[in-house]
BAVO-947820 format. One record per residue (C-alpha): z, x, y; residue in one letter. Coordinates in nm, 4 decimals. Layout:
BEGIN
zz/xx/yy/r
Z/X/Y/A
...
//
This chain:
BEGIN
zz/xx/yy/r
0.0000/0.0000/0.0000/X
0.0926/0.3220/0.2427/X
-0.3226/0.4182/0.1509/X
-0.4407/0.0981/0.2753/X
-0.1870/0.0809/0.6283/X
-0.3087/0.4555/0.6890/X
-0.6585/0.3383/0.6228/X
-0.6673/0.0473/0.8681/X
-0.4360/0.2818/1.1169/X
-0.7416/0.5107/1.1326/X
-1.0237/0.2144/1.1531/X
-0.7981/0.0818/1.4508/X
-0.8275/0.3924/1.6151/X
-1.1675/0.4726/1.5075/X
-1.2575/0.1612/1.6957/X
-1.0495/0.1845/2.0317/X
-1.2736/0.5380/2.0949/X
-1.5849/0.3540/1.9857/X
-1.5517/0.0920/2.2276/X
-1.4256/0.2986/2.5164/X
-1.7115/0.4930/2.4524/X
-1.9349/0.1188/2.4246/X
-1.8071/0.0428/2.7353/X
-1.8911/0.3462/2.9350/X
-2.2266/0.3022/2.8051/X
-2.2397/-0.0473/2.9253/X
-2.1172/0.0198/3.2563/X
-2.3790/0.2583/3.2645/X
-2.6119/0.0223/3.1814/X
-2.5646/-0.2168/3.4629/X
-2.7295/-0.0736/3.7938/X
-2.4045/-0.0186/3.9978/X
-2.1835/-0.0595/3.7610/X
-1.9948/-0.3820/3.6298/X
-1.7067/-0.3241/3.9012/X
-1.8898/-0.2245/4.1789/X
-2.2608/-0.4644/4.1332/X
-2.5060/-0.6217/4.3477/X
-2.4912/-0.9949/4.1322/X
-2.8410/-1.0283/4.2279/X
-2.9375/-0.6965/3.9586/X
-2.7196/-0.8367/3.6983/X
-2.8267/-1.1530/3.6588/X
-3.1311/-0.9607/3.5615/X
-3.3241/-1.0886/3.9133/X
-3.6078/-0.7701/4.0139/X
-3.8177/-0.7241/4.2277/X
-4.0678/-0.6114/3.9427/X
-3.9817/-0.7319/3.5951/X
-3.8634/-0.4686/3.3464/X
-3.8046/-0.6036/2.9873/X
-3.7263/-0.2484/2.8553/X
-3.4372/-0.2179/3.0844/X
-3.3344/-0.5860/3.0627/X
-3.3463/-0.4972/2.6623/X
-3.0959/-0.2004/2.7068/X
-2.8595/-0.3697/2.9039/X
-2.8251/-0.6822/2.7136/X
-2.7811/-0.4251/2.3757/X
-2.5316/-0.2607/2.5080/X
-2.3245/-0.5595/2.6026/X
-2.3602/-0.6998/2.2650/X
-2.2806/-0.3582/2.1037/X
-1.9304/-0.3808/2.3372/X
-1.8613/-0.7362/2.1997/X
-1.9774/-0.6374/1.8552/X
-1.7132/-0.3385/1.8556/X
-1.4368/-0.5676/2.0748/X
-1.4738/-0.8306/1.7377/X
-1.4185/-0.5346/1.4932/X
-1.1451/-0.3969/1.6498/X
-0.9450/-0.7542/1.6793/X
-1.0939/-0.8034/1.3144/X
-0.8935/-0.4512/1.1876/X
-0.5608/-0.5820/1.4378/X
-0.4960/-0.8285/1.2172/X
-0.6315/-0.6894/0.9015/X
-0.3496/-0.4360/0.9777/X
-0.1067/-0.6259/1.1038/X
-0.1283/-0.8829/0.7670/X
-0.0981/-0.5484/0.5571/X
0.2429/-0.4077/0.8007/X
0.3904/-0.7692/0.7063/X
0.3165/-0.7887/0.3676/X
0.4482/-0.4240/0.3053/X
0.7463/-0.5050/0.4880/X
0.8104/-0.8514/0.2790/X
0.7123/-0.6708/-0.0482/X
1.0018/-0.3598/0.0863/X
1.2510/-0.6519/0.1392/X
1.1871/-0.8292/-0.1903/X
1.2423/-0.5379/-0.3896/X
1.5462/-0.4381/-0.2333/X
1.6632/-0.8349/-0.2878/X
1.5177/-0.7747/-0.6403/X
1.7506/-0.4294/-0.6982/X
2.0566/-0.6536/-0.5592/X
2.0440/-0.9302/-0.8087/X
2.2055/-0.8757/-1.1851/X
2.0893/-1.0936/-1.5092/X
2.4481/-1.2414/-1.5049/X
2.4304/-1.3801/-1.1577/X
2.0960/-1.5196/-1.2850/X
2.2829/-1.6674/-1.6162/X
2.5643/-1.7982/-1.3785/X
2.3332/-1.9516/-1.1253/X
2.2368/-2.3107/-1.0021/X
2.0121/-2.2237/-0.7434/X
1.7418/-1.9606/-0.7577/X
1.4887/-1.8623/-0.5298/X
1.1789/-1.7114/-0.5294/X
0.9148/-1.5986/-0.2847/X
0.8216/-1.9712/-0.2703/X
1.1355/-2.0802/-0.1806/X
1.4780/-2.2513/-0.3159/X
1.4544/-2.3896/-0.7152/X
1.7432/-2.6031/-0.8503/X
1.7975/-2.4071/-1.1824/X
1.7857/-2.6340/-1.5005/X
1.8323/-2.3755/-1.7862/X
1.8142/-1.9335/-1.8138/X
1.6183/-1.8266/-2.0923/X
1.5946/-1.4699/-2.2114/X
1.3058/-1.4119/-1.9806/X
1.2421/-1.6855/-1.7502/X
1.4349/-1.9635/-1.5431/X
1.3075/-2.3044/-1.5552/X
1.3483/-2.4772/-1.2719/X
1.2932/-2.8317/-1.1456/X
1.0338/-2.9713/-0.9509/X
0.9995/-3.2957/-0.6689/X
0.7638/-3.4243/-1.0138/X
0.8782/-3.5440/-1.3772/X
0.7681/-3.1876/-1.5019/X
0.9585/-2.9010/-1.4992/X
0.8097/-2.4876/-1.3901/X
0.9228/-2.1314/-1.5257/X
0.9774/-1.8715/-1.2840/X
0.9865/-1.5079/-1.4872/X
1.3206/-1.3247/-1.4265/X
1.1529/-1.0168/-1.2180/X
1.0350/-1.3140/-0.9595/X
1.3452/-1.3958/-0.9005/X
1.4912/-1.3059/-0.5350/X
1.8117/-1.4404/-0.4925/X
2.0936/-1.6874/-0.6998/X
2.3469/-1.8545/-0.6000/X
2.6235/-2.0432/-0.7606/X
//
């Protein structure tokens, strides 16, 4: 999981130069600048048409909003693998806590899903009830917390 968090770390970063880089390029672009423009040139009004230039411009725009959607695309891609590390660090350690006698003793387990009203401990699962006629078996190693 550290592989994959390092990974997106360095596609995050890979991107922020990228688009500082796209932007200078579209700043450059724009005759003037995109702070400091005459709105009549970048609306694309000329005095003589110039579909070459017009071309450029608009390409390096879209290559800026290309790279600004990656870049929010990887934020979250690495912030969804930072949370699920940290949940996955804090079940384990909730995991290491729990004993198979606090299990045995329990009438309340939960799991990652939530609270389970315990109906009988087996040798390797729990069964638990459910809001339905049917009952479910959670395995022992999914087991978070009990309580009595």
């Amino acid at each position: 999981m550290s592989d994959r968090i390092e990974k997106a770390r360095s596609t995050v970063t890979r991107l922020e130069r990228a688009l500082g880089a796209a932007e200078v390029r579209a700043e450059a672009a724009t005759p003037g600048g995109l702070t400091d423009y005459d709105s009549a040139i970048l609306s694309g009004i000329r005095r003589k048409p110039n579909h070459k230039a017009d071309a450029r411009r608009i390409a390096a725009y879209d290559r800026e909003a290309a790279l600004y959607r990656d870049l929010e695309r990887a934020r979250r891609d690495l912030a969804a693998l930072e949370a699920a590390a940290a949940r996955e660090a804090t079940e384990t350690a909730l995991r290491a806590a729990l004993t198979p006698e606090a299990v045995r003793a329990a009438r309340f387990i939960r799991d990652r899903y939530g609270w389970h009203k315990v109906v009988r401990v087996s040798a390797k699962s729990v069964t638990v009830e459910t809001g339905f006629s049917w009952t479910e078996r959670i395995a022992l190693d999914k087991v978070l917390e009990a309580r009595t």
